[in-house]
N, C-alpha and C positions, 0 to 999 in steps of 0.2 A: 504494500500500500504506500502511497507516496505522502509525505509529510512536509505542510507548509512552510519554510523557514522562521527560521526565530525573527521577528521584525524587529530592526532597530529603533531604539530609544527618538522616537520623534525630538523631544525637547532638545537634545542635540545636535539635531542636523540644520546647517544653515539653508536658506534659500533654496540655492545652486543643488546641493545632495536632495533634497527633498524634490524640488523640482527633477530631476533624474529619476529618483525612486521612484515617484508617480509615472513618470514616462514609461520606465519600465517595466513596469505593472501594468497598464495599458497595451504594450506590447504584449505582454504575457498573455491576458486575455485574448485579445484577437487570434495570438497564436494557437490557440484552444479552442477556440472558435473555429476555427480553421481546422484544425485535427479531427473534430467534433462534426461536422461536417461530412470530412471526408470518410469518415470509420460509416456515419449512417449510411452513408451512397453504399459502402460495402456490404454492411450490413443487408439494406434493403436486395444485393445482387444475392446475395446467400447467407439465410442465417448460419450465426458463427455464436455460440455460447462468448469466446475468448473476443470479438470483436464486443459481443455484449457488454463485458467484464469491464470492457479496455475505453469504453462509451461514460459508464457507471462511472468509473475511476476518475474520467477527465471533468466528468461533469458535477463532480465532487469538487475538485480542486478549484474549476472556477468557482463554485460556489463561495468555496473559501476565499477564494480572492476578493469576490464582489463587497462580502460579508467584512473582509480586511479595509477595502474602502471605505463602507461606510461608517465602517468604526473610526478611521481615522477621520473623516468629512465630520463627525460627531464632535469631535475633540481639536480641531481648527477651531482659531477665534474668528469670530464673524469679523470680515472685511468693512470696514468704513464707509458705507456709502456716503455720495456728494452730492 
């Protein structure tokens, strides 16, 4: 089973690494998206228990991600509006 990384310490990251972080987790998503995707097209050509599994799995981990996001979106201080 695949396991989410330990996330780092928001309060510590400037700007720049945070702005990164989040980039990068967007990529991740899409990239899962994508995976996610292409396993159903297989899927759908023949069931496959292991393609099954490997569907479950990913669509776990975005779970976790999304769930990652909004936990952080929770714990950002609301921006200034003008």
């Amino acid at each position: 089973m695949l396991h989410a990384p330990t996330p780092p310490n928001l309060d510590e990251l400037n700007p720049a690494a945070m702005k990164a972080l989040v980039a990068g987790l967007y990529a991740q998503i899409e990239h899962l998206k994508l995976v996610i995707a292409k396993l159903r097209r297989m899927q759908f050509g023949r069931k496959s228990e292991k393609v099954s599994r490997h569907i479950e799995q990913l669509e776990l981990q975005l779970e976790g991600l999304y769930r990652l996001k909004q936990s952080r979106r929770k714990r950002e201080p609301p921006s200034g509006g003008r």
